[in-house]
C-alpha positions, 0 to 999 in steps of 0.5 A: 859800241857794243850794248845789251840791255835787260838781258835774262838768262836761265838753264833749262834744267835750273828754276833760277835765272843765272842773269836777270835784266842785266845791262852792259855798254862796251866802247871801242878801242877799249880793253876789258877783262872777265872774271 
């Protein structure tokens, strides 16, 4: 299993967060898909 949690992501040239405390649980074997 893969996790991350509370996750913040920012470009250095934005003064917004693109990702603000996100958290994702990925188990093994499954498939999953991004859009």
């Amino acid at each position: 299993m893969i996790t991350v949690e509370n996750l913040s992501f920012t470009y250095r040239q934005s003064k917004e967060m693109l990702l603000k405390n996100f958290s994702l649980s990925l188990e093994r074997g499954k498939v999953y898909g991004l859009l």
